[in-house]
C-alpha positions as CSV (number, residue, x, y, z in Angstrom):
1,X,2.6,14.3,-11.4
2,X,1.0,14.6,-8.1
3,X,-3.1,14.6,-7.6
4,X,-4.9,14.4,-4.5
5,X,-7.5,10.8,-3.8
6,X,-10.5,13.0,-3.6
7,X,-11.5,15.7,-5.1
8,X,-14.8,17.9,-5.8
9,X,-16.3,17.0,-9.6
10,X,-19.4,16.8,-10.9
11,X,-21.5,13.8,-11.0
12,X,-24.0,12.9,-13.6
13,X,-26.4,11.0,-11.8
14,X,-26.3,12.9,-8.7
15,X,-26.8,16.1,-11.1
16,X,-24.5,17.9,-9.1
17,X,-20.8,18.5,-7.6
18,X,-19.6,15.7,-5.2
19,X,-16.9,14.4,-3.6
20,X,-14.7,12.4,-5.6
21,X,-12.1,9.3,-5.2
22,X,-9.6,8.8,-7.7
23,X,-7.9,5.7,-9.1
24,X,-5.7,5.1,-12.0
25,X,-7.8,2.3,-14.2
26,X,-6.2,-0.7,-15.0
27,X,-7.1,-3.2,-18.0
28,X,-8.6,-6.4,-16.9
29,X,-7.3,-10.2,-18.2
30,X,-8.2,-10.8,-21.8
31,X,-10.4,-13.6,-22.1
32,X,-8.8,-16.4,-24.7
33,X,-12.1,-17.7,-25.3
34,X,-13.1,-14.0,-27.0
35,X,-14.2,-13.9,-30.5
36,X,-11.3,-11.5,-31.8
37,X,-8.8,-13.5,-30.1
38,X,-9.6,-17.0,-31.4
39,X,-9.5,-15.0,-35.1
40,X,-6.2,-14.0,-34.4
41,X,-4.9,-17.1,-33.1
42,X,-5.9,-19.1,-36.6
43,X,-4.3,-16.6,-38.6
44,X,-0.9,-17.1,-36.9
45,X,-1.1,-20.5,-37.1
46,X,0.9,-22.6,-39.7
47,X,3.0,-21.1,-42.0
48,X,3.1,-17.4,-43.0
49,X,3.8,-16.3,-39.3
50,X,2.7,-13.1,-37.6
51,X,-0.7,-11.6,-39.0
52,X,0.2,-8.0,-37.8
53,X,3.5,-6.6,-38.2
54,X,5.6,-7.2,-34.9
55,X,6.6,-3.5,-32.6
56,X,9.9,-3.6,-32.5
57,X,10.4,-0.4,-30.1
58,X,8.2,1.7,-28.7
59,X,8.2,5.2,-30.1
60,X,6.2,7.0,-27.5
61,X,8.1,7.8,-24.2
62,X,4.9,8.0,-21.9
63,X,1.8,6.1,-21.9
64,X,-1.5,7.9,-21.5
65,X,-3.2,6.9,-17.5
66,X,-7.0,7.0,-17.9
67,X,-8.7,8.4,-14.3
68,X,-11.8,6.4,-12.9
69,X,-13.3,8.3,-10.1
70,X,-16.1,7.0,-8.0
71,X,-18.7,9.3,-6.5
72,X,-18.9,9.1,-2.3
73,X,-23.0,9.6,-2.7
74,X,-24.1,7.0,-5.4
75,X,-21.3,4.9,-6.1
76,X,-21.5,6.1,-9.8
77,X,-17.8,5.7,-11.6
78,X,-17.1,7.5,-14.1
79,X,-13.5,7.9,-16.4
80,X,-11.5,10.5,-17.9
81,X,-9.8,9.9,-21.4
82,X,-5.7,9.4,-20.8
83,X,-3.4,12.5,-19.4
84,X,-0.6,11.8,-21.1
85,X,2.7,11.2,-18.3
86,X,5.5,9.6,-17.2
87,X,3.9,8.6,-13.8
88,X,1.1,9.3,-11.6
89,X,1.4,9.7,-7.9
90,X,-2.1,10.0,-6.1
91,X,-1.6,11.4,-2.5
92,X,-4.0,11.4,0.6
């Protein structure tokens, strides 16, 4: 799918319709230090092997791309729950 890098949305803070840059939103590093992570790692360890049951394959053919879109007046970013596609091409 094809979208274009800005377009005209409304803006919460701003109270009204703005221009608009898009961006697909990507995860950021998972910290190894974080509680839910350390949890996990003492359950795997020793015998008795993986705590959740291992994906084999995937059964899902796309992934769902969440949109974060910044507003040109205030800066204010704001995201859209997942379109579900195959790929995402934003355009000038």
């Amino acid at each position: 799918m094809k979208m274009r890098k800005e377009l005209n949305k409304f803006c919460p803070k701003c109270k009204k319709h703005t221009i608009q840059s898009v961006a697909i939103y990507k995860k950021g590093k998972d910290r190894k230090t974080a509680e839910g992570a350390r949890r996990h790692a003492e359950d795997k360890k020793g015998y008795g092997g993986q705590k959740f049951p291992e994906l084999k394959r995937t059964a899902k053919t796309t992934k769902k791309i969440t949109l974060r879109y910044t507003c040109k007046n205030c800066q204010r970013k704001t995201m859209k729950e997942g379109m579900r596609m195959r790929k995402l091409e934003i355009q000038p």
